[in-house]
C-alpha positions as CSV (number, residue, x, y, z in Angstrom):
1,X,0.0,0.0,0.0
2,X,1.5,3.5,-1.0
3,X,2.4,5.4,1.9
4,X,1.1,9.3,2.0
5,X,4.7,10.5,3.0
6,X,8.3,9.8,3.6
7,X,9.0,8.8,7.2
8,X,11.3,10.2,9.4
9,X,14.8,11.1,8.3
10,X,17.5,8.0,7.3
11,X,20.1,7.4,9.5
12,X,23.9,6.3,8.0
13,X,25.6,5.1,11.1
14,X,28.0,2.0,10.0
15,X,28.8,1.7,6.0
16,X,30.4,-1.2,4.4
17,X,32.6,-1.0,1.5
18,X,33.0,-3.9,-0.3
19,X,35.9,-4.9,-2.3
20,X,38.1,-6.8,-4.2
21,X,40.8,-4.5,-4.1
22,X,40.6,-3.7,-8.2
23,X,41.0,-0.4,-9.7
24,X,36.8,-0.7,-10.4
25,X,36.7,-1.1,-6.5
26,X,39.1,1.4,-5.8
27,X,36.7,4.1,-7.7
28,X,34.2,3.8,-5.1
29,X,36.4,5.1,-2.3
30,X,35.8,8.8,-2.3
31,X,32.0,8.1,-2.6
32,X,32.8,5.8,0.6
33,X,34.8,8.5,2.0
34,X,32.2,11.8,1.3
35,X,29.2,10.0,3.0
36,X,31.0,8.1,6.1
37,X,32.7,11.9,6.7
38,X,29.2,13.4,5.8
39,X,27.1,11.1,8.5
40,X,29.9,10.9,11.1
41,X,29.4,6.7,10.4
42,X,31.4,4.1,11.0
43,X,33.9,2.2,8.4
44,X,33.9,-1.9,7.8
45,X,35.8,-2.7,4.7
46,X,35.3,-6.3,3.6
47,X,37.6,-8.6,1.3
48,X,36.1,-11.7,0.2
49,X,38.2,-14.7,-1.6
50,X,37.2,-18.0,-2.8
51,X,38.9,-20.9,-0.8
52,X,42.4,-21.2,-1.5
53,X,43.2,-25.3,-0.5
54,X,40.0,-27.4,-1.9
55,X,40.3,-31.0,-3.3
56,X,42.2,-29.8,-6.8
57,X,44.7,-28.1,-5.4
58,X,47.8,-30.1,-5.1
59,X,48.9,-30.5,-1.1
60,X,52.8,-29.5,-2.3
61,X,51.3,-26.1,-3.1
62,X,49.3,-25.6,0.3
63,X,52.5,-24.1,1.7
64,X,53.6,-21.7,-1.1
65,X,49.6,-20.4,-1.9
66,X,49.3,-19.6,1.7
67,X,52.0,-18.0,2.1
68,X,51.5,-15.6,-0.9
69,X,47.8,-15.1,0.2
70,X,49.2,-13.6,3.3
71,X,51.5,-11.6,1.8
72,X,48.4,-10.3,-0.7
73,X,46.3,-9.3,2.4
74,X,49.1,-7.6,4.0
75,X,49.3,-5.4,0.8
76,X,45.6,-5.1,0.6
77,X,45.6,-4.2,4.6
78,X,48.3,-1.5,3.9
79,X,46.3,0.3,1.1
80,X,43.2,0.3,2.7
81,X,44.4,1.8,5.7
82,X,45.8,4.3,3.4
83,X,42.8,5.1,1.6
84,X,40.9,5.2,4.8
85,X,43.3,6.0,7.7
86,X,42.0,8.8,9.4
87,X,38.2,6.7,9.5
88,X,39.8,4.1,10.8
89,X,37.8,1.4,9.5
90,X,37.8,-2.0,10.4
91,X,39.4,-4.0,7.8
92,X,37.7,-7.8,6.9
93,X,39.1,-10.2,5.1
94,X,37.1,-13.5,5.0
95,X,37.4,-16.6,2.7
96,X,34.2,-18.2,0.9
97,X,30.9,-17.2,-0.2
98,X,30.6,-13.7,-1.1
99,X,26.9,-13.1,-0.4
100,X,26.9,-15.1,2.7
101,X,30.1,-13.4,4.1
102,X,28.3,-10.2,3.4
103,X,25.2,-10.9,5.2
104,X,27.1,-11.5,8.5
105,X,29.0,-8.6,8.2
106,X,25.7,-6.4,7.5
107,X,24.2,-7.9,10.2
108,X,27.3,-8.2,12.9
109,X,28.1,-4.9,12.0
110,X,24.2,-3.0,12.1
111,X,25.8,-1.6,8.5
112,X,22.6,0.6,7.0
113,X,24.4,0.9,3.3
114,X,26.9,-1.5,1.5
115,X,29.1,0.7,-1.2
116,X,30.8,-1.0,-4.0
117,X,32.4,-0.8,-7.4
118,X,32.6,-2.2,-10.3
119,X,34.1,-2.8,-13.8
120,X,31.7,-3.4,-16.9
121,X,32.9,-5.7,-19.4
122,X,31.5,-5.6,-23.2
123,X,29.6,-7.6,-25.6
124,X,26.9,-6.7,-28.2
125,X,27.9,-3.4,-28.0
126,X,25.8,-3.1,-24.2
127,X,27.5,-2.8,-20.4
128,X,27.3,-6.2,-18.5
129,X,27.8,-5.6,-14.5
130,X,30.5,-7.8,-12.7
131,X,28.4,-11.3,-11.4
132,X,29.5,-9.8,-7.9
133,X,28.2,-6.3,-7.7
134,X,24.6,-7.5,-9.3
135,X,24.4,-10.7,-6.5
136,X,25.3,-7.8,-4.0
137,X,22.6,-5.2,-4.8
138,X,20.2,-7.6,-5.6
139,X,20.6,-10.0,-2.4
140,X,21.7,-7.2,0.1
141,X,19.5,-6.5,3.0
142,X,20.1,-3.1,3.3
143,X,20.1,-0.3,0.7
144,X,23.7,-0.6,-1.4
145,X,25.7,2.0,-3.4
146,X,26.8,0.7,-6.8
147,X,29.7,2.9,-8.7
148,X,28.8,1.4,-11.9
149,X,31.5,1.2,-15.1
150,X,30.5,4.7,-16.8
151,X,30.6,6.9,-13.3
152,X,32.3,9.7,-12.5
153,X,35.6,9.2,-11.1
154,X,34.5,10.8,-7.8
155,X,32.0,13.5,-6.5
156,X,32.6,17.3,-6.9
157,X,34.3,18.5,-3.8
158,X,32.7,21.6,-3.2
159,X,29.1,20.1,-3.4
160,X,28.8,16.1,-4.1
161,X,25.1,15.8,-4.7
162,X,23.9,18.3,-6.3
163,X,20.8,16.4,-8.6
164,X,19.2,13.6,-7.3
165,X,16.8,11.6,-9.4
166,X,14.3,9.2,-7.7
167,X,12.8,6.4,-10.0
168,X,9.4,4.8,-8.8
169,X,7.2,2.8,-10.9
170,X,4.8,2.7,-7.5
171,X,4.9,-1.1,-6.8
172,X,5.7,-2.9,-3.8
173,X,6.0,-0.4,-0.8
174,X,8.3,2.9,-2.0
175,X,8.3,5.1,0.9
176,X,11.4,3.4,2.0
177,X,13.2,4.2,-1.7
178,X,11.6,7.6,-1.4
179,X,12.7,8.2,2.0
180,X,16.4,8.0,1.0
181,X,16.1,10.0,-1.9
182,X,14.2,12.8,0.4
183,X,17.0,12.6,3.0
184,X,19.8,12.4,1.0
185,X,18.4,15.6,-1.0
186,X,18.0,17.2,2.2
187,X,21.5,16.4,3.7
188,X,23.3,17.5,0.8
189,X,21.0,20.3,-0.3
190,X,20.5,18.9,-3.7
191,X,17.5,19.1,-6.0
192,X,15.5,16.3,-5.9
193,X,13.5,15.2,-9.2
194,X,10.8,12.3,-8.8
195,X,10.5,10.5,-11.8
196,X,7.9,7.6,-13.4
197,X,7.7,6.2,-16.4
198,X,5.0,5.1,-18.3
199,X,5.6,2.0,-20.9
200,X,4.4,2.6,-24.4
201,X,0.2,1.4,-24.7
202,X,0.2,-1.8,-26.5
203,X,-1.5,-2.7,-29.0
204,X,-5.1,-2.1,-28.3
205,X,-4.8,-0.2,-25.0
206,X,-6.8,2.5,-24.6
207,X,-4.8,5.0,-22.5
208,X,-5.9,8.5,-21.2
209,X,-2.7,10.2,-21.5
210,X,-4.0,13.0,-19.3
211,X,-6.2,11.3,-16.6
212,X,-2.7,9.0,-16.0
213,X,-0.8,11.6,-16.2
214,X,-2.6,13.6,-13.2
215,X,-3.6,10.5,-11.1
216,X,0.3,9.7,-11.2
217,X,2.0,13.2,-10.2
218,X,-0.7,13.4,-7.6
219,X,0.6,10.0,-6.0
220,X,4.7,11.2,-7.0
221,X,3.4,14.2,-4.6
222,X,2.6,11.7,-2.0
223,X,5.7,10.4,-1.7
224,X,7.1,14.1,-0.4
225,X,6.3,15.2,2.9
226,X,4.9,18.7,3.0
227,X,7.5,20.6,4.8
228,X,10.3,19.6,2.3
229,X,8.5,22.5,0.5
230,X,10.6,24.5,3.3
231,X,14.3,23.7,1.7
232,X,13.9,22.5,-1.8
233,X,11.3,22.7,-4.9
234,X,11.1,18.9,-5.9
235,X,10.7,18.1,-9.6
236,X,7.8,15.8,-10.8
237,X,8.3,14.4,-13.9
238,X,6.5,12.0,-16.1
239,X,7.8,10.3,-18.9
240,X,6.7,7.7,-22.2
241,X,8.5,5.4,-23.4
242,X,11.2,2.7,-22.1
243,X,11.6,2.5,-18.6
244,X,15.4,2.0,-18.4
245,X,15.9,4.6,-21.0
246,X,13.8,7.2,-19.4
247,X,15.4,7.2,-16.5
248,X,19.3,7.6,-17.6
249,X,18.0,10.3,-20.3
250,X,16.5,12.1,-17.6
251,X,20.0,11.8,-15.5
252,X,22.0,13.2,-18.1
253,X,19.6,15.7,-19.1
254,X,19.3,17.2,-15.5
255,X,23.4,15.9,-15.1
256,X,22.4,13.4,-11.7
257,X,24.8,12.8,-9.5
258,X,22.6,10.0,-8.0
259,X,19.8,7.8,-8.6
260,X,18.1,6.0,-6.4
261,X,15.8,3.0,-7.1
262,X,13.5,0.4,-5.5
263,X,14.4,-3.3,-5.7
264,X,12.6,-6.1,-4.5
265,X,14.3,-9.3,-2.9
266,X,15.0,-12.6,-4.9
267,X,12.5,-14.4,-5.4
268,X,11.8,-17.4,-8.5
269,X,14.5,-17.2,-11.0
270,X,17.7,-15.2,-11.1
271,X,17.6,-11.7,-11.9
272,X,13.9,-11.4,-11.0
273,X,15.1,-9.6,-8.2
274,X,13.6,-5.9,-9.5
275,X,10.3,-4.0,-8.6
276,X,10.5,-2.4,-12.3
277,X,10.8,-4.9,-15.5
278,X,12.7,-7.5,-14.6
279,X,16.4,-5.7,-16.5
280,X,15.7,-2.1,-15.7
281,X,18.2,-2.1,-12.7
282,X,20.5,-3.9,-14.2
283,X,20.7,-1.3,-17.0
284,X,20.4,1.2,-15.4
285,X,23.2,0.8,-12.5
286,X,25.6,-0.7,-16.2
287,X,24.6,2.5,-18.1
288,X,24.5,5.2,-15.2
289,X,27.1,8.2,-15.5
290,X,26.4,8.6,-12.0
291,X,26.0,6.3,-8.7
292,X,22.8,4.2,-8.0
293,X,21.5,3.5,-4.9
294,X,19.2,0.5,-5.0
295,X,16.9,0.4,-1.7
296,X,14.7,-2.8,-1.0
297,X,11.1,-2.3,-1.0
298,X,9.8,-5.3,0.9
């Protein structure tokens, strides 16, 4: 049921960067940096590797491939207590499951947003997320941060977020998704644009343009309490046409420096995980020239 306003304002108290120490990671840092600073939060970093001694690996190597996996997570210790020092974060390194390794450390840890990076690799001419990052916002339990392949090398100094774009196709529950959006626009004194798209008619549809058109900025209004009126003038836009589309023209055009989104959990088959069509995420976190925040609407 859609709620008639945001609630209360978010709190960021413990983020969690997650990594795999690559230069794709490593572009996520001063986003990590700029909002642990920003809220005051606290730092976990976490390092996840796949077992290094398992039934193929020959025990005359045990020695050597522990021993240079030690020396790796010295090196990867070293440089994220550089990058982070004066946050002094606490720096995780487990072995195993990635998603499962996560979910304690969310959970041990009370972390309220996961950040993390990651490198796009090519194919038909389209943006493919890393396997990692997509399990990660997907499956995560609390809202995550995703620095896809096409964003900015890091946030403008003198003001981060200035344009933040809000996405809503009004399933599921989106006060939470609108809640962050509304914070985050008030905490950085951006403006804040709330955005739905409405799919071509198909064939046979009979569509009031208008009538939807009216019935859906009065329920984009909803999702804005009334005294936000008091520090910013939010934007309410409707659009026609591909979802996925819609929403990274509208970023560039108004030149976003986030977008936040509502995802659903897992449920049936992979990759059904979003409360928009089923790829619209996904293509938009691959295509974005700016960060995404996916929130989970449950």
């Amino acid at each position: 049921m859609l709620a008639t306003s945001v609630p209360t304002r978010i709190q960021v108290k413990n983020v969690l960067f997650a990594t795999d120490s690559s230069p794709a990671a490593d572009a996520a840092i001063p986003y990590v940096r700029e909002i642990v600073a920003r809220y005051g939060a606290k730092l976990v970093t976490l390092h996840v590797r796949p077992p290094l001694v398992n039934p193929m690996t020959p025990p005359a190597s045990w020695t050597s491939t522990l021993e240079h996996a030690q020396l790796e997570e010295q090196k990867q210790r070293a440089g994220l207590r550089l990058a982070f020092g004066d946050l002094r974060p606490v720096v995780l390194f487990e072995e195993g499951d990635i998603l499962s390794s996560l979910a304690a450390a969310v959970e041990k840890y009370q972390v309220d947003l996961v950040v993390v990076g990651t490198r796009g690799r090519s194919g038909a001419g389209k943006f493919f997320l890393g396997s990692t990052a997509e399990e990660i916002f997907r499956n995560a339990s609390c809202p995550v941060l995703t620095v896809g392949p096409n964003s900015r090398v890091a946030p403008a100094k003198d003001k981060p977020l200035r344009e933040i774009i809000y996405a809503t196709d009004f399933s599921g529950e989106p006060s939470k998704a609108a809640a962050y959006a509304v914070s985050l626009a008030q905490e950085f004194q951006a403006n804040l644009t709330l955005l739905h798209v409405i799919p071509e008619p198909r064939a046979g549809e009979l569509v009031n343009a208008v009538q939807l058109e009216d019935a859906t900025r009065q329920l984009l209004h909803k999702l804005v309490p009334p005294d936000a009126e008091s520090w910013c003038e939010p934007e309410y836009r409707i659009e026609l046409g591909d979802v996925a589309e819609k929403i990274l023209s509208t970023a560039n055009a108004k030149h976003a420096d986030l977008i936040v989104l509502g995802v659903r959990p897992e449920k049936g088959f992979p990759g059904a995980a979003t409360h928009l069509p089923i790829a619209t995420a996904h293509k938009v976190v691959s295509h974005a020239v700016c960060p995404v925040i996916t929130v989970r609407n449950e």
